[in-house]
C-alpha positions as CSV (number, residue, x, y, z in Angstrom):
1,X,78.1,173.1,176.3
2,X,75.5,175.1,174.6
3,X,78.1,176.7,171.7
4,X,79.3,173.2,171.1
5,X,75.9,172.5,170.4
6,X,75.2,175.4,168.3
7,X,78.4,174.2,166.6
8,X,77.2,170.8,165.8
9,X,74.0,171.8,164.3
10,X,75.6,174.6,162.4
11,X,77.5,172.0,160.8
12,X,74.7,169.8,161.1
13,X,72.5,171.9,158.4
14,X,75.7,172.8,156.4
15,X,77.1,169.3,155.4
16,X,73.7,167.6,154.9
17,X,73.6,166.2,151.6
18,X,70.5,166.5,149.2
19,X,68.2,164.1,149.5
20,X,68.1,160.6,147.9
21,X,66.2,159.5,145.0
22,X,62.5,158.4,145.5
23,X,61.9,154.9,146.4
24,X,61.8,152.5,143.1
25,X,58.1,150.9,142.4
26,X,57.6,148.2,140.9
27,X,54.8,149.6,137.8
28,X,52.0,147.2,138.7
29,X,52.0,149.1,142.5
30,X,51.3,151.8,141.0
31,X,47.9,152.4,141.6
32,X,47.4,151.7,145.1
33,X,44.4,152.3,147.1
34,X,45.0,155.4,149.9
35,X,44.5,153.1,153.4
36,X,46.6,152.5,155.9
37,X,49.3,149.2,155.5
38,X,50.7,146.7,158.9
39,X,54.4,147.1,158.1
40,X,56.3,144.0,159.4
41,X,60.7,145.1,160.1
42,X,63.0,141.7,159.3
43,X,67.0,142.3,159.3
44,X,68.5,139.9,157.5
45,X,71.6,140.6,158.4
46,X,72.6,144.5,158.2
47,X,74.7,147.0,160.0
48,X,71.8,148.3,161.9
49,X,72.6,151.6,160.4
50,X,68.8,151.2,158.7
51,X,67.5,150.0,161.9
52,X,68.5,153.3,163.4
53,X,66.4,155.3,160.3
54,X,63.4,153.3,160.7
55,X,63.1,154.0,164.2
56,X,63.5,157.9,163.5
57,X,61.0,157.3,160.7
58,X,58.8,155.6,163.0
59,X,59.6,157.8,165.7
60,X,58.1,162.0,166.7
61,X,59.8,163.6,164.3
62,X,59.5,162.3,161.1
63,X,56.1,160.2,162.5
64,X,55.3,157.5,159.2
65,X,51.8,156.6,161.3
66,X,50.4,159.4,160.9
67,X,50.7,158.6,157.1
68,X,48.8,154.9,157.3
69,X,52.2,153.1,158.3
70,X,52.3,151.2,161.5
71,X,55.1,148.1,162.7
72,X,53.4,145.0,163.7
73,X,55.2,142.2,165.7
74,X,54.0,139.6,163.5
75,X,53.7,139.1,159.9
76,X,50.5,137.4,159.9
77,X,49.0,140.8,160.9
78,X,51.5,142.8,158.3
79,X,50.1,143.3,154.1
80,X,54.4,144.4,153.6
81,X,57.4,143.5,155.4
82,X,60.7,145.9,155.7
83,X,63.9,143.9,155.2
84,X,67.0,145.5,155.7
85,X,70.1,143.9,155.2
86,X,72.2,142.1,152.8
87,X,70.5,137.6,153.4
88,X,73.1,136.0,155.5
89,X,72.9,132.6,155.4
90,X,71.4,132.2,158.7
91,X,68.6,134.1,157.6
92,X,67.9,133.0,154.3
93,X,64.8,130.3,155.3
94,X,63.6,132.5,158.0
95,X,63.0,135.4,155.9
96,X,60.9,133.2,152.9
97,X,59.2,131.8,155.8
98,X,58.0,135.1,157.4
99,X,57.3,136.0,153.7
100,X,54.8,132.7,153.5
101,X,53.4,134.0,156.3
102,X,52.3,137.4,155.4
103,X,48.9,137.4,153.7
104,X,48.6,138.2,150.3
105,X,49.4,140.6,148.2
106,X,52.6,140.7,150.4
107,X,54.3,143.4,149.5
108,X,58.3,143.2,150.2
109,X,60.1,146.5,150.7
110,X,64.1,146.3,150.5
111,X,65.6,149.0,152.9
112,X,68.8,150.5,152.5
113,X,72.3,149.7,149.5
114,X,72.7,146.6,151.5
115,X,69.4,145.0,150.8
116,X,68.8,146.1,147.1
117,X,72.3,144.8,145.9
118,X,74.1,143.4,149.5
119,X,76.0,146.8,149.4
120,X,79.8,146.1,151.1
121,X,78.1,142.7,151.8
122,X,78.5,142.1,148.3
123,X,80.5,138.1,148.1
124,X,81.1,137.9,151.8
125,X,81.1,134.3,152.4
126,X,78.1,134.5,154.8
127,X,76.1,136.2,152.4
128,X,73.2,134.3,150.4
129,X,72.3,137.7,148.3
130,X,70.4,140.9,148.1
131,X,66.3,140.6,149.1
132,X,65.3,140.2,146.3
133,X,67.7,136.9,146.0
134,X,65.5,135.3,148.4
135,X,61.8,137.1,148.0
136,X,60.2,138.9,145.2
137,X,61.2,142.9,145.8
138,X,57.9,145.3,145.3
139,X,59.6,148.2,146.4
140,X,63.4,149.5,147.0
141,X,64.7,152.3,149.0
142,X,68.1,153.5,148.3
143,X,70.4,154.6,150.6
144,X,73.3,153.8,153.1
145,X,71.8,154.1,155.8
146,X,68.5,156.1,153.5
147,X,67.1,159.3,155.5
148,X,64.2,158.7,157.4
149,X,62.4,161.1,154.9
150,X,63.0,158.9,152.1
151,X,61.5,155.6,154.4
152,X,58.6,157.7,155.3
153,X,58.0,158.7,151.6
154,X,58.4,155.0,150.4
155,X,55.7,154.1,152.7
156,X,53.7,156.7,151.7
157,X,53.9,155.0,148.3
158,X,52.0,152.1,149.5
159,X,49.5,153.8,151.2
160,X,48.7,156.0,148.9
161,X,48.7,159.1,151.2
C-alpha cells in the first residue's frame, strides 16, 4: 500500500498543471477595503466538481478563513454569494431571489467554466444561461473544476488581504 501511495503522489506532483489565471474583477471592485466578507455558496445547477474545490478551499489545507472569507447559511447575513453552475431552469428565480436577499453591495462571484459561460452546459435544454444571465457577475473564477488556490485567491480579492 504505501509504494502505491508514493506512486500516486509522484505522479500527483508530476502531471499537475500550472496554475489558472487570476480571478477577473470587475474595475470598480478594485479598491476594496481589507475586512473580512460572509460568503453565501448557491449551485445553480453544476457538476459538483466546484463544490468539491470550495470545500478544499474552505477546508485545513488551503484554509480561505483565515483570509476574511467565511460560508454563511443564509444570504441575509452574506455581503457576496458563490454560484457555481451553469442556471437551470429550476433555479433561475431562486437564485435572483437569494440575490434580493443579500444586502447591498452584493457582490456575485461566478465559480468555475460552467458558471462564467454554462461550460458543456452551454444550449442544454434545461439550461437558462451562465450567472451572469440571471444576476450581475462582480467577479469570475475560471476553471473546470478551478484549484482551490485560485478560489482562495479570488476571495482574497474581495477582502482585500
Amino acid at each position: 500500500m504505501l509504494k502505491l501511495w508514493r506512486t500516486i503522489r509522484r505522479i500527483g506532483r508530476v502531471a499537475e498543471p500550472a496554475p489558472p489565471a487570476p480571478a477577473e474583477l470587475r474595475p470598480a471592485l478594485a479598491p476594496r477595503p481589507a475586512g473580512s466578507i460572509q460568503v453565501r455558496h448557491v449551485d445553480a445547477g453544476s457538476c459538483n466538481g466546484c463544490e468539491v474545490e470550495i470545500g478544499s478551499a474552505f477546508g485545513p489545507v488551503y484554509d480561505a478563513e483565515r483570509y476574511g472569507a467565511r460560508l454563511v447559511a443564509s444570504p441575509r447575513h452574506a455581503d457576496a454569494l458563490l454560484v457555481t453552475g451553469p442556471v437551470t431552469r429550476n433555479m433561475a428565480e431562486p437564485l435572483r431571489r437569494t440575490h434580493d436577499a443579500v444586502p447591498e453591495p452584493g457582490l456575485v462571484v461566478a465559480v468555475g467554466d460552467c458558471a462564467r459561460n454554462c461550460g458543456v452546459f452551454a444550449q442544454a435544454y434545461g439550461v437558462v444561461g451562465a450567472v451572469g444571465d440571471v444576476v450581475p457577475v462582480d467577479l469570475e473564477v475560471p476553471g473546470c473544476p478551478p484549484r482551490p488556490e485560485v478560489i482562495v485567491e479570488a476571495l482574497r480579492t474581495l477582502t482585500g488581504r
